[in-house]
PyMOL CGO cylinders between C-alpha atoms (Angstrom):
from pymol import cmd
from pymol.cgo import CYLINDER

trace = [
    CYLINDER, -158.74, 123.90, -137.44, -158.03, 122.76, -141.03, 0.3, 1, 1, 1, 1, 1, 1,
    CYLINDER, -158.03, 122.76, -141.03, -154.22, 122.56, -140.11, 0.3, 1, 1, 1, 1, 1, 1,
    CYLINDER, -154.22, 122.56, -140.11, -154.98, 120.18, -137.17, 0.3, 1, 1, 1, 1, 1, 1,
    CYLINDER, -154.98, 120.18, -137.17, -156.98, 118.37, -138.95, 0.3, 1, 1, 1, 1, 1, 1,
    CYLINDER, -156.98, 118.37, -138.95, -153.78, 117.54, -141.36, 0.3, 1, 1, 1, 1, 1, 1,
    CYLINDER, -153.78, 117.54, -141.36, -151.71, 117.56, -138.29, 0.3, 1, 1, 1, 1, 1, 1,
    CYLINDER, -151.71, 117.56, -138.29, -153.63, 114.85, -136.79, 0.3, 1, 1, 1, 1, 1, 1,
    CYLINDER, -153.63, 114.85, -136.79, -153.70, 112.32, -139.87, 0.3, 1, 1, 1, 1, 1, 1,
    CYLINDER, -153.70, 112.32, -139.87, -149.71, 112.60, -140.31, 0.3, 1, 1, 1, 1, 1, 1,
    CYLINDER, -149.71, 112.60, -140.31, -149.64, 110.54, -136.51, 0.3, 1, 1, 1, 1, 1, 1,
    CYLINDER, -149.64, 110.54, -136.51, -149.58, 106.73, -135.95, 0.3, 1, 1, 1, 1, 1, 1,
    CYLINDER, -149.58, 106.73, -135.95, -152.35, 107.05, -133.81, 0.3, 1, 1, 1, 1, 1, 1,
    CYLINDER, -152.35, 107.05, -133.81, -154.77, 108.39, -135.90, 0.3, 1, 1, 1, 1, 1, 1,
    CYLINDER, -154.77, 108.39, -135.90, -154.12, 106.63, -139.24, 0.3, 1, 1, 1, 1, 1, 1,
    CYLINDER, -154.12, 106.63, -139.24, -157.08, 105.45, -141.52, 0.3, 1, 1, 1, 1, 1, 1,
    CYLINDER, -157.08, 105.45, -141.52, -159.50, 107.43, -139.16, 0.3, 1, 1, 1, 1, 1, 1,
    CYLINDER, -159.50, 107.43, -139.16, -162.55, 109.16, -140.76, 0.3, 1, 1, 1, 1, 1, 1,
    CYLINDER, -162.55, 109.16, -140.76, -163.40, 111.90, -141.16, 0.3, 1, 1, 1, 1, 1, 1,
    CYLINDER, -163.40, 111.90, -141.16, -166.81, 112.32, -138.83, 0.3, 1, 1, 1, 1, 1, 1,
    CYLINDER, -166.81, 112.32, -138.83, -164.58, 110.79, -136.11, 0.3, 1, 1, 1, 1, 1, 1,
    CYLINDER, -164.58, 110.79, -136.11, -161.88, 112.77, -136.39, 0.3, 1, 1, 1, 1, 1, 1,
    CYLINDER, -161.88, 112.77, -136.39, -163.93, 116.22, -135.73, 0.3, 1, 1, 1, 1, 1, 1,
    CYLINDER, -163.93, 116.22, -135.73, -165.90, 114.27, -133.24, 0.3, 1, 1, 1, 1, 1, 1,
    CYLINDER, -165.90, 114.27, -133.24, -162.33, 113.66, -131.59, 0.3, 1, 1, 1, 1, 1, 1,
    CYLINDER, -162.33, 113.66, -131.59, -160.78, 116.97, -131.96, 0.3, 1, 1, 1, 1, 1, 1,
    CYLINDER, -160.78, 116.97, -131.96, -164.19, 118.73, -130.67, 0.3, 1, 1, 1, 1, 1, 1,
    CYLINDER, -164.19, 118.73, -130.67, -164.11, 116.40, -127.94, 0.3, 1, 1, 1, 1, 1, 1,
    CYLINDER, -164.11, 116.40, -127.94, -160.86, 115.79, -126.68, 0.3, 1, 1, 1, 1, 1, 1,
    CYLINDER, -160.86, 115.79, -126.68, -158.11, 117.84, -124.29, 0.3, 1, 1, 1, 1, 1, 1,
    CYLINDER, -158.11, 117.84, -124.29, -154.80, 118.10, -127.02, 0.3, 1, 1, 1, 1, 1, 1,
    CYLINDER, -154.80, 118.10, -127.02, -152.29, 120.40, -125.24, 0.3, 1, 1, 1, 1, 1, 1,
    CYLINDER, -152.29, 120.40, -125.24, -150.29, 122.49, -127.64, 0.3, 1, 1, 1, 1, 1, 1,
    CYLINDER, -150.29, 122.49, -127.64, -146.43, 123.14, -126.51, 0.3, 1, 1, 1, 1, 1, 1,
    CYLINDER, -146.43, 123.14, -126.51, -143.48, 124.86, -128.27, 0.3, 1, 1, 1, 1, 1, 1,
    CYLINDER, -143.48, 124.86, -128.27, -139.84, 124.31, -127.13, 0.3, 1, 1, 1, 1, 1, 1,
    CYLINDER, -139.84, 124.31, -127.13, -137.28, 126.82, -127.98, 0.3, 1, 1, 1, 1, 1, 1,
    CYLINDER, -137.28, 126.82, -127.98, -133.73, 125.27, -129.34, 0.3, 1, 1, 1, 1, 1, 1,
    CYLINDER, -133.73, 125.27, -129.34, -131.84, 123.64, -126.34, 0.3, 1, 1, 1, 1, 1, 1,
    CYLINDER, -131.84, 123.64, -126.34, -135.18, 123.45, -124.08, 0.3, 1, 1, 1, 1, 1, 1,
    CYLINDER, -135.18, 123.45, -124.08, -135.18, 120.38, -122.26, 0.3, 1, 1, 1, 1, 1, 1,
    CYLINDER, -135.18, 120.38, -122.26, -138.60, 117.97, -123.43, 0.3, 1, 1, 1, 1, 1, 1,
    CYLINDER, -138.60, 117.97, -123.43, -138.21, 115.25, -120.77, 0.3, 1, 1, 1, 1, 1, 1,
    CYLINDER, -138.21, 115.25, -120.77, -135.24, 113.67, -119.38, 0.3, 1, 1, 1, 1, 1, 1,
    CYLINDER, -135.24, 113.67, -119.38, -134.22, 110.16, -118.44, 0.3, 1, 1, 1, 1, 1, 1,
    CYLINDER, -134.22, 110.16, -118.44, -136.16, 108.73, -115.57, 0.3, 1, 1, 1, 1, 1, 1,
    CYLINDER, -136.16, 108.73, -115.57, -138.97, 111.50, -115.58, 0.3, 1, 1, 1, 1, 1, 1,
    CYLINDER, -138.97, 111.50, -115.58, -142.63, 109.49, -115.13, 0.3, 1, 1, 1, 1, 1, 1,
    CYLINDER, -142.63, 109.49, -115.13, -144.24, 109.73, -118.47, 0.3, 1, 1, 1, 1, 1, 1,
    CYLINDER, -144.24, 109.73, -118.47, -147.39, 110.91, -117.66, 0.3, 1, 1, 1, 1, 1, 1,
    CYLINDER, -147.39, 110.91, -117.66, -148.53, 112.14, -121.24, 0.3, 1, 1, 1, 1, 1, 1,
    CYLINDER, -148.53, 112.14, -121.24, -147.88, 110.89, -125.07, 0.3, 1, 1, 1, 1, 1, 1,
    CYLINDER, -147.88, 110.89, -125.07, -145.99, 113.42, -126.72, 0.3, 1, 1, 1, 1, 1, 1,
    CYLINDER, -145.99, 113.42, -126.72, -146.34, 114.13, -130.64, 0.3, 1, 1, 1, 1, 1, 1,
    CYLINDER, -146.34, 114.13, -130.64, -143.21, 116.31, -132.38, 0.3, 1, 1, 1, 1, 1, 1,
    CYLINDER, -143.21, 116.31, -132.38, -145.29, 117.78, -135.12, 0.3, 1, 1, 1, 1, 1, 1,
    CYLINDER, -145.29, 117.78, -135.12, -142.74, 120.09, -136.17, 0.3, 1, 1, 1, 1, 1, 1,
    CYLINDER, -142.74, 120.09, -136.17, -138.98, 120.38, -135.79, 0.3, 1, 1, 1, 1, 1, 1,
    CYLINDER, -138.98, 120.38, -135.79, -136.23, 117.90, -134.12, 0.3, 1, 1, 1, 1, 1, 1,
    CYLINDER, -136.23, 117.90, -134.12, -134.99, 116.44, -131.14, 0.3, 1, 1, 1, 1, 1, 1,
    CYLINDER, -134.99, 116.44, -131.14, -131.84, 115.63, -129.63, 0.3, 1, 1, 1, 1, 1, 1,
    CYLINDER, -131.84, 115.63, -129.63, -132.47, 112.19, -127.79, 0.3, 1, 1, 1, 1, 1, 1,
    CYLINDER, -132.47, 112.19, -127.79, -129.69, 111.09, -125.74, 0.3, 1, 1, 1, 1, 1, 1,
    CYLINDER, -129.69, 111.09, -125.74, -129.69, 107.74, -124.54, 0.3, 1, 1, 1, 1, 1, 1,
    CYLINDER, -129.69, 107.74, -124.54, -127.49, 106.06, -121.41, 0.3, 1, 1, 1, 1, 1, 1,
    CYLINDER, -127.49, 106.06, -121.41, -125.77, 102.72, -120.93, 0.3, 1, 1, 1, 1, 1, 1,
    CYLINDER, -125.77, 102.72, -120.93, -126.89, 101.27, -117.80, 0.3, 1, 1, 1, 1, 1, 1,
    CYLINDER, -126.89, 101.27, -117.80, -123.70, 102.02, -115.78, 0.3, 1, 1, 1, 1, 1, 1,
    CYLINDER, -123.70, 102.02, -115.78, -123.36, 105.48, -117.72, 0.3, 1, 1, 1, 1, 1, 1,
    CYLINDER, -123.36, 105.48, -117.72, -120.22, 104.65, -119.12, 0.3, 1, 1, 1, 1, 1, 1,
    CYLINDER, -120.22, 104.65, -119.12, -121.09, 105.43, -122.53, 0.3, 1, 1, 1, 1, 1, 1,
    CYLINDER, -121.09, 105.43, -122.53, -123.94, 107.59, -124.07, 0.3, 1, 1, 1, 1, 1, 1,
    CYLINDER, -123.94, 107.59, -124.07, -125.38, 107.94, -128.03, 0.3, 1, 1, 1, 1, 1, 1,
    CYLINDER, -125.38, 107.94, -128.03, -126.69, 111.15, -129.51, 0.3, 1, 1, 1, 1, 1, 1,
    CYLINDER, -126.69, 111.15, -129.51, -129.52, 111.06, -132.42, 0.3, 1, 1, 1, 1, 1, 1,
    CYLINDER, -129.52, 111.06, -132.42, -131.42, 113.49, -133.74, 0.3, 1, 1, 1, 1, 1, 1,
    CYLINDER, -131.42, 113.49, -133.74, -135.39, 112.66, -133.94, 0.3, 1, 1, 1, 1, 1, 1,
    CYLINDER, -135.39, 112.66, -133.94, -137.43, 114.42, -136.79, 0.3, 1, 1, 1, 1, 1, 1,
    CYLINDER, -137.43, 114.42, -136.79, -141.26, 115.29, -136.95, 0.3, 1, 1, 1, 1, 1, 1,
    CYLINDER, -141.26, 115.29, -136.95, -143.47, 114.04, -137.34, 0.3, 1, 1, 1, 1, 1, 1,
    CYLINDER, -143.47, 114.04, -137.34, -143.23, 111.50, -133.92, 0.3, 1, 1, 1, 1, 1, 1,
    CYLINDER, -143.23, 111.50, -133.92, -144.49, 109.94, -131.13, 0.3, 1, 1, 1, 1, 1, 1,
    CYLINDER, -144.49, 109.94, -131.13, -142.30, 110.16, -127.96, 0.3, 1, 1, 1, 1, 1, 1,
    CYLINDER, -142.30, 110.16, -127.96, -141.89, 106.70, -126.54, 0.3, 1, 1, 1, 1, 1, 1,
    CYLINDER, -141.89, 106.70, -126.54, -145.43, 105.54, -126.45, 0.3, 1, 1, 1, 1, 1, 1,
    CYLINDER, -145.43, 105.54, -126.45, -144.19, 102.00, -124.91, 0.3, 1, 1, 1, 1, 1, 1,
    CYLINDER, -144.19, 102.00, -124.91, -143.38, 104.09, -121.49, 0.3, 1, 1, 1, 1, 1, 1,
    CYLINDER, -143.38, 104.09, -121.49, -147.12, 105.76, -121.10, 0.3, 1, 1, 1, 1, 1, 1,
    CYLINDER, -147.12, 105.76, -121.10, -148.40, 102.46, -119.38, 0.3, 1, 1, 1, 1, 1, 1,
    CYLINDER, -148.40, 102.46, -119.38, -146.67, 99.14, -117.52, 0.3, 1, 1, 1, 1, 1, 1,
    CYLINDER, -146.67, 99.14, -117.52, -145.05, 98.64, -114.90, 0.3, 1, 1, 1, 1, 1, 1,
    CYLINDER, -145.05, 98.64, -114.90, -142.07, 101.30, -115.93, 0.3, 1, 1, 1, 1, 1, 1,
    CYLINDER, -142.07, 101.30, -115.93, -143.86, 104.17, -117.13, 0.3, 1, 1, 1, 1, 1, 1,
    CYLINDER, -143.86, 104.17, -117.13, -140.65, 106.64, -117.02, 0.3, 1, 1, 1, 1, 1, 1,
    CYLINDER, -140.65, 106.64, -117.02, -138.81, 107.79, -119.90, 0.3, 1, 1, 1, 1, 1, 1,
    CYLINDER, -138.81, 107.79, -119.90, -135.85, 105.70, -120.73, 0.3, 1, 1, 1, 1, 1, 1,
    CYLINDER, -135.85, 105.70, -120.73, -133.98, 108.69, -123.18, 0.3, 1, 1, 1, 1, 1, 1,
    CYLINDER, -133.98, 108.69, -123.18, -133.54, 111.99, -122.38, 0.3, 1, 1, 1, 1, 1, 1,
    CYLINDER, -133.54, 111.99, -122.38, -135.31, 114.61, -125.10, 0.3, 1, 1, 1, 1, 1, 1,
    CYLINDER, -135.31, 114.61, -125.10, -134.56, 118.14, -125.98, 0.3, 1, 1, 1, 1, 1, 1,
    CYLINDER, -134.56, 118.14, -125.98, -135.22, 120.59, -128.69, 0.3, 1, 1, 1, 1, 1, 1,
    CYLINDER, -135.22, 120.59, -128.69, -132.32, 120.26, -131.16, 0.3, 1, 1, 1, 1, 1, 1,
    CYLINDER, -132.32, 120.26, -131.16, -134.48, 123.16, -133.19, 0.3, 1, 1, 1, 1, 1, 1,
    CYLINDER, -134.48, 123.16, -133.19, -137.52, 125.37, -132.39, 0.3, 1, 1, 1, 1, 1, 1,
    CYLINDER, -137.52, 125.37, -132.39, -140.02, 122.53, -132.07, 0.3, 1, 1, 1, 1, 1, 1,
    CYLINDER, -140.02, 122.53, -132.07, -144.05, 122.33, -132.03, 0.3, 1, 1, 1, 1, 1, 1,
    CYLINDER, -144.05, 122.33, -132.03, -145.38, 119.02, -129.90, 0.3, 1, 1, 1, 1, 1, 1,
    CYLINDER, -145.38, 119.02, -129.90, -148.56, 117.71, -129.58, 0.3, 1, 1, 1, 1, 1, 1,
    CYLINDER, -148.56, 117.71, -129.58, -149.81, 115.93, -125.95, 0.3, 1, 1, 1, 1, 1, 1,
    CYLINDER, -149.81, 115.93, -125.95, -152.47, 114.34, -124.90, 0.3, 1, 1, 1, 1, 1, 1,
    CYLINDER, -152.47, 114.34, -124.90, -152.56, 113.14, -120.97, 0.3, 1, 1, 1, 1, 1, 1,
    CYLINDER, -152.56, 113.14, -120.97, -152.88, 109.08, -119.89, 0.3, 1, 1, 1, 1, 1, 1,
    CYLINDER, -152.88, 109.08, -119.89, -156.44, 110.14, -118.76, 0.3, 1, 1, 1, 1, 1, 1,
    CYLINDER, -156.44, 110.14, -118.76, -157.95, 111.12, -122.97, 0.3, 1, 1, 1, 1, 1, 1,
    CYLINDER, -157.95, 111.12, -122.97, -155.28, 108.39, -124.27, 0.3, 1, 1, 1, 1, 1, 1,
    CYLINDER, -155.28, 108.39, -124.27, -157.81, 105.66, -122.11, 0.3, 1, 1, 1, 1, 1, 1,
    CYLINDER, -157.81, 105.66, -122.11, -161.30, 107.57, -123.85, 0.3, 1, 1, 1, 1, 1, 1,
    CYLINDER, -161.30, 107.57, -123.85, -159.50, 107.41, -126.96, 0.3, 1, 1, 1, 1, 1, 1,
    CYLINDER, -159.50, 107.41, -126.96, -158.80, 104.05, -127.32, 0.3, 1, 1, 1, 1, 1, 1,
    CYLINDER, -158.80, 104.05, -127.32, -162.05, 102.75, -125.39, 0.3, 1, 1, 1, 1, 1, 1,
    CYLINDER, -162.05, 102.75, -125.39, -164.01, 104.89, -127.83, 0.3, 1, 1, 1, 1, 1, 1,
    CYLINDER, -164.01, 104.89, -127.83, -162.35, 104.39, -131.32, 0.3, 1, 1, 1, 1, 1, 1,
    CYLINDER, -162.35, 104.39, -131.32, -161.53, 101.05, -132.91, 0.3, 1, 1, 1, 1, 1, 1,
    CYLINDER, -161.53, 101.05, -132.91, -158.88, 102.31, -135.21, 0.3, 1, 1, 1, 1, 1, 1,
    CYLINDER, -158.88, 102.31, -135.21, -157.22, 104.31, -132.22, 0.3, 1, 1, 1, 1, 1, 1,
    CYLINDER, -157.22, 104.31, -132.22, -156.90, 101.41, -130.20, 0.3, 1, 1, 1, 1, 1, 1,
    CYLINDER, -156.90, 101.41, -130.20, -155.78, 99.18, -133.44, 0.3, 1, 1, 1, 1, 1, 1,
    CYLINDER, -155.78, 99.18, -133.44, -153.25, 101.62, -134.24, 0.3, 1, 1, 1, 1, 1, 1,
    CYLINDER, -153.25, 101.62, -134.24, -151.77, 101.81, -130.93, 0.3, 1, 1, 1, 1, 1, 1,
    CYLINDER, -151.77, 101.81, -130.93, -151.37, 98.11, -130.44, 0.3, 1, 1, 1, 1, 1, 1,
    CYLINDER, -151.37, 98.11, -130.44, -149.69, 98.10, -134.16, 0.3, 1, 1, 1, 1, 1, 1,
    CYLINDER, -149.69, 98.10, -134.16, -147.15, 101.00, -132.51, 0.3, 1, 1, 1, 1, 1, 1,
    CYLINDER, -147.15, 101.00, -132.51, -146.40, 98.81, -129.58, 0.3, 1, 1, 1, 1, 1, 1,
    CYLINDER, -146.40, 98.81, -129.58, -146.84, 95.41, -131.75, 0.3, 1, 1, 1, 1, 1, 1,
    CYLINDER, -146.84, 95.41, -131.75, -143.95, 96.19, -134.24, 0.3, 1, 1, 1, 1, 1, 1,
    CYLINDER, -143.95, 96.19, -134.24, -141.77, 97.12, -131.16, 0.3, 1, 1, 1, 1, 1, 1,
    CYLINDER, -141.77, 97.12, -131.16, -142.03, 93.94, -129.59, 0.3, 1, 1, 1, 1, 1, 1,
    CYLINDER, -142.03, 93.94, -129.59, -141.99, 91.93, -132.67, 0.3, 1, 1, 1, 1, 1, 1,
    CYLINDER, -141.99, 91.93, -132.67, -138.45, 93.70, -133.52, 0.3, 1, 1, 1, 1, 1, 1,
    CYLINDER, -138.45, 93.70, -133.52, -136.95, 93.48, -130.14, 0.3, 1, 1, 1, 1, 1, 1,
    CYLINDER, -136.95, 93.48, -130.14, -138.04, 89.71, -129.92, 0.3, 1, 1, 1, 1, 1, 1,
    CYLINDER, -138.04, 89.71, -129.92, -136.36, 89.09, -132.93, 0.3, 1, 1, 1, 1, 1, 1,
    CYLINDER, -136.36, 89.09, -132.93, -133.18, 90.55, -131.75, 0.3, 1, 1, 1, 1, 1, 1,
    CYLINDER, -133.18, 90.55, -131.75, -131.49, 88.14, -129.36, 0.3, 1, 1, 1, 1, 1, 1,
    CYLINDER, -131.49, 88.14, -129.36, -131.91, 85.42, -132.56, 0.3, 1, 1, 1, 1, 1, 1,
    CYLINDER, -131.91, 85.42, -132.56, -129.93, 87.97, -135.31, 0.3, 1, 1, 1, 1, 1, 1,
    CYLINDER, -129.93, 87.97, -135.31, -126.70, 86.38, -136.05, 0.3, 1, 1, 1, 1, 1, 1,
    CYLINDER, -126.70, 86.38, -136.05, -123.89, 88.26, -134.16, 0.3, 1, 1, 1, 1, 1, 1,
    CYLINDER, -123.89, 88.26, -134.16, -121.19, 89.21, -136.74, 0.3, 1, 1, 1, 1, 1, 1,
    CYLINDER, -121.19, 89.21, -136.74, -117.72, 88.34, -136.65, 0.3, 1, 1, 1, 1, 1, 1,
    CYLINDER, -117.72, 88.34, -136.65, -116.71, 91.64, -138.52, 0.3, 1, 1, 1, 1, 1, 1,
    CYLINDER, -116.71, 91.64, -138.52, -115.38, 94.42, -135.98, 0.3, 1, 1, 1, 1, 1, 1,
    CYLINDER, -115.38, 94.42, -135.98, -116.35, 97.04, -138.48, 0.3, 1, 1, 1, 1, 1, 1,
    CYLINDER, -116.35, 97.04, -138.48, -120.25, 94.96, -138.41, 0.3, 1, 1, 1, 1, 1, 1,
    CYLINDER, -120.25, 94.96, -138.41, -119.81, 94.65, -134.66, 0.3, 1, 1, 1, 1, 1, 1,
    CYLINDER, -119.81, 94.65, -134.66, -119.79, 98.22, -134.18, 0.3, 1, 1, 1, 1, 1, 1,
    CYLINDER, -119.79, 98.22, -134.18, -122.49, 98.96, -136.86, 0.3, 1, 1, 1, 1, 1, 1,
    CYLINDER, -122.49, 98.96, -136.86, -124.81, 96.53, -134.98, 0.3, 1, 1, 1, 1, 1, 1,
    CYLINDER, -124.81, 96.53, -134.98, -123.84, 97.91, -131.22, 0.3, 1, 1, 1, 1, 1, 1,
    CYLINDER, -123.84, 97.91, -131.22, -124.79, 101.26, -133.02, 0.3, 1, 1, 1, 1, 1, 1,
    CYLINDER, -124.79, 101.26, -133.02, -128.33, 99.51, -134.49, 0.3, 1, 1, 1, 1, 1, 1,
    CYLINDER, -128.33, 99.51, -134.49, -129.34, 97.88, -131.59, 0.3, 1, 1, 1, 1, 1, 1,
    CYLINDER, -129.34, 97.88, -131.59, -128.86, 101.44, -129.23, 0.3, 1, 1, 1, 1, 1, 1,
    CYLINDER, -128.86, 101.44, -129.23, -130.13, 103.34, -131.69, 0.3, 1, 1, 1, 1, 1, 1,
    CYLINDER, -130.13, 103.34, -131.69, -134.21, 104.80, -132.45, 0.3, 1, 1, 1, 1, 1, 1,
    CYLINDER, -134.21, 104.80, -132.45, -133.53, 105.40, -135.69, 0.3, 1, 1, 1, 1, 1, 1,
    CYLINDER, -133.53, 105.40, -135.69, -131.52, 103.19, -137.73, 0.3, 1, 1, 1, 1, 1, 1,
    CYLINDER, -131.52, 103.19, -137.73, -130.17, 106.45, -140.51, 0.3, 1, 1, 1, 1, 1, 1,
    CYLINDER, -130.17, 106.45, -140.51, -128.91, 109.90, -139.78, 0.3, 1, 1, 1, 1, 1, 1,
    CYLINDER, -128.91, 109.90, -139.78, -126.75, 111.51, -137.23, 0.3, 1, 1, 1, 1, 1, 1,
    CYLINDER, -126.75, 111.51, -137.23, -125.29, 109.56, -134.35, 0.3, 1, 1, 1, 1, 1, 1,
    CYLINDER, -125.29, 109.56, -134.35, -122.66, 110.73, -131.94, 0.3, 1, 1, 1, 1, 1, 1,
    CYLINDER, -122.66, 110.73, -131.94, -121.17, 107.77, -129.61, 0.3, 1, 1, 1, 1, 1, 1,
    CYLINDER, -121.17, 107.77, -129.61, -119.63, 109.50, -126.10, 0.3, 1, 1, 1, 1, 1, 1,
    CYLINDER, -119.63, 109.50, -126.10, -117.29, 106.48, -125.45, 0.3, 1, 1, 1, 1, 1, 1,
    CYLINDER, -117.29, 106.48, -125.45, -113.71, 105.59, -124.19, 0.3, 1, 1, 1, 1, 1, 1,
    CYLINDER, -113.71, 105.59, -124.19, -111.45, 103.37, -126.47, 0.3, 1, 1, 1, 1, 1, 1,
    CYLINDER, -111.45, 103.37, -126.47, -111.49, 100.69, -123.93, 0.3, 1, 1, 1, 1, 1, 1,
    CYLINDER, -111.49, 100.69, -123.93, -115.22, 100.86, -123.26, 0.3, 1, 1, 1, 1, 1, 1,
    CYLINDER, -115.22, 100.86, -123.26, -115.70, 100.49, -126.40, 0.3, 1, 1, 1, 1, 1, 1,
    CYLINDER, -115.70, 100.49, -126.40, -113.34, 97.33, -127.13, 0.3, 1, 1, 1, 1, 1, 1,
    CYLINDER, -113.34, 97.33, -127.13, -114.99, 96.13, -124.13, 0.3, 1, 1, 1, 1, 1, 1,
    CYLINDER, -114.99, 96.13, -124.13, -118.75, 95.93, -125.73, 0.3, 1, 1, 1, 1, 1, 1,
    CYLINDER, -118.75, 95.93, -125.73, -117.38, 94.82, -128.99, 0.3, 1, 1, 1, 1, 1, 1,
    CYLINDER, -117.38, 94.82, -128.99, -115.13, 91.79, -126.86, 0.3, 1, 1, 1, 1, 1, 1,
    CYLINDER, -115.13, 91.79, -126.86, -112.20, 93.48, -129.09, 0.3, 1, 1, 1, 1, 1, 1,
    CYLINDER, -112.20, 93.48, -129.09, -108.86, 94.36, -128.17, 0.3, 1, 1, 1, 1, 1, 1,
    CYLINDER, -108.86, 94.36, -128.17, -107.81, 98.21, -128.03, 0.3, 1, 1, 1, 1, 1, 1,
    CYLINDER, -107.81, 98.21, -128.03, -105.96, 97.98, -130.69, 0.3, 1, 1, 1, 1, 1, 1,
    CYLINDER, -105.96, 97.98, -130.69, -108.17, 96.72, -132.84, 0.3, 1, 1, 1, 1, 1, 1,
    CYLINDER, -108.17, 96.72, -132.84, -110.74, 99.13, -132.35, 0.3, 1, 1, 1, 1, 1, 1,
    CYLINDER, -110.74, 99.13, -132.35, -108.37, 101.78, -132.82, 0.3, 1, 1, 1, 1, 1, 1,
    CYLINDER, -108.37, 101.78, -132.82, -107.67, 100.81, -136.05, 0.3, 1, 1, 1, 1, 1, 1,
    CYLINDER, -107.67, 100.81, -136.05, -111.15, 99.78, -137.54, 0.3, 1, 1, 1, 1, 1, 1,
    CYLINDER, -111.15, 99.78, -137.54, -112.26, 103.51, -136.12, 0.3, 1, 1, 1, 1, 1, 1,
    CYLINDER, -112.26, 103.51, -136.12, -109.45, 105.05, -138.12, 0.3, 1, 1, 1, 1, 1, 1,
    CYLINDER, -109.45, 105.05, -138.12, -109.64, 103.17, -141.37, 0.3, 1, 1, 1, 1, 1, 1,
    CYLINDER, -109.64, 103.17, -141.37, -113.24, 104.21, -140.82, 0.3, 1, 1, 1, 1, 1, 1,
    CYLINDER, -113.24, 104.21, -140.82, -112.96, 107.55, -140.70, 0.3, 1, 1, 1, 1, 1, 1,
    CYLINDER, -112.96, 107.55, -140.70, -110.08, 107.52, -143.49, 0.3, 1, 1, 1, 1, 1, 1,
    CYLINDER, -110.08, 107.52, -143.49, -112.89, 106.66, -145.92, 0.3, 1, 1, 1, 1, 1, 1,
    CYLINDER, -112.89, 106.66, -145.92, -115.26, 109.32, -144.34, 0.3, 1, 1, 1, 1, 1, 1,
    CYLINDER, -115.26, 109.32, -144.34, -117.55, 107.49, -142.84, 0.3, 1, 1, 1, 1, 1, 1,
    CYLINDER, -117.55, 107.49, -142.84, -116.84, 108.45, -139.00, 0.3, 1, 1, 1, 1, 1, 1,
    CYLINDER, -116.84, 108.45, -139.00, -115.16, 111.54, -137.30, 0.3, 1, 1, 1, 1, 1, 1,
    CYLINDER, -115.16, 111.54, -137.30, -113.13, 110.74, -134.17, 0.3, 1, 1, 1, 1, 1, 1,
    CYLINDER, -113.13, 110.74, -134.17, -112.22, 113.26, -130.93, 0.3, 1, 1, 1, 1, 1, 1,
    CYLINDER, -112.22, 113.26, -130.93, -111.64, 112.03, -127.50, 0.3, 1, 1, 1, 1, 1, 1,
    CYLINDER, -111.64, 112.03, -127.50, -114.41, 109.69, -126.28, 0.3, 1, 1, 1, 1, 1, 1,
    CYLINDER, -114.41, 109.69, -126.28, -116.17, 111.44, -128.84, 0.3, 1, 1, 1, 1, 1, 1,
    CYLINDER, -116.17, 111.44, -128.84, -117.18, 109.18, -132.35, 0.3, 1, 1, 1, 1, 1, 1,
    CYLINDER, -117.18, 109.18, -132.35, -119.50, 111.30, -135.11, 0.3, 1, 1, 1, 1, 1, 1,
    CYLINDER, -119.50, 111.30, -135.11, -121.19, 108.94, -137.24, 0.3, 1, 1, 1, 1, 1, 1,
    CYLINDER, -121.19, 108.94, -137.24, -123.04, 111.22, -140.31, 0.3, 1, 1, 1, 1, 1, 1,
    CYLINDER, -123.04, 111.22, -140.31, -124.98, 108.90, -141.65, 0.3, 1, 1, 1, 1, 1, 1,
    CYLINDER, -124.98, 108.90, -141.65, -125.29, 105.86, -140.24, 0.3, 1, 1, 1, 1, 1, 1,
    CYLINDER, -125.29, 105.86, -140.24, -126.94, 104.18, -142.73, 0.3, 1, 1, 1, 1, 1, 1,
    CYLINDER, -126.94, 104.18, -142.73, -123.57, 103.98, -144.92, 0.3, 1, 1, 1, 1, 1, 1,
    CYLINDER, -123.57, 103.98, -144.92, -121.76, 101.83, -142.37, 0.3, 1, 1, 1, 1, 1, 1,
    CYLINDER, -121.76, 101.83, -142.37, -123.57, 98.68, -143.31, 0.3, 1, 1, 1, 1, 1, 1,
]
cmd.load_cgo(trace, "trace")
């Protein structure tokens, strides 16, 4: 009970709560424990997102699609975190990634149903949530008004940014040459040679249609 406890205060939901409410909440409230095995499949793109999921242990592999599927990017997602909370309610409640166990993971999930109690019956649950889905829309409206760079090499750093959950870590970009000059309105051949000068200074690794980015926090 003790470890819950801990469990529950390291989630955005339940931040600042006290401690009377939170054991009136976990002796009064539905959590459903899961584990996923390495390679399990969490939820995949276009599945209705009936639940919030919590990772509370472990990571995920999130893979995310272009609209025409023409290109795909591969992150990793580390606990503790809360599995697209934006998608539990509107008008497209589906997931928009697809989510599996990149290691043996531990989640947390509470149905749409005890989401509604919690945030009709708790102040700070209901604050926190709207700060969760307040910073995403405050950061998305601010995007089309970011000054695009003229830079290939900051062109493809911000098509990576903008795709991206996470703005550090692992990313792997499944993309053809030309798809890719196409996004960045670059020619081939210039892409070609920004991606190798990139990975000269070991910053990318390049297969076909296949970029690694390490750490993509050192291509700004």
């Amino acid at each position: 009970m003790l470890q819950l406890y801990n469990d529950l205060l390291r989630l955005p939901l339940f931040l600042g709560i006290g401690s009377s409410e939170l054991s009136e909440i976990v002796g009064n409230t539905k959590f459903g424990f899961h584990k996923l095995l390495a390679g399990q499949l969490l939820a995949a793109e276009g599945d209705r997102c009936t639940q919030l999921f919590f990772l509370m242990a472990g990571s995920l592999s999130v893979e995310s699609h272009a609209d025409n599927h023409r290109y795909s990017i591969i992150e990793e997602l580390s606990a503790p975190a809360v599995i697209q909370p934006e998608h539990l309610f509107g008008l497209m409640s589906r997931y928009s990634r697809t989510f599996s166990a990149q290691t043996d993971c531990s989640l947390l999930a509470l149905s749409k149903e005890e989401i509604l109690r919690l945030l009709d019956s708790y102040l700070i649950c209901r604050l926190n949530f709207l700060n969760i889905l307040s910073m995403q829309a405050q950061r998305q409206g601010r995007t089309p008004w970011r000054q695009n760079p003229t830079d290939i090499r900051q062109q493809f750093f911000a098509f990576l940014r903008l795709r991206c959950i996470t703005q550090a870590g692992r990313k792997v970009l499944k993309i053809k040459m030309e798809t890719l000059g196409h996004e960045l309105h670059q020619s081939r051949l210039n892409v070609s040679h920004m991606l190798n000068q990139l990975q000269e200074e070991g910053l990318i690794s390049i297969t076909r249609s296949l970029i690694t980015i390490p750490q993509l926090e050192l291509l700004r």
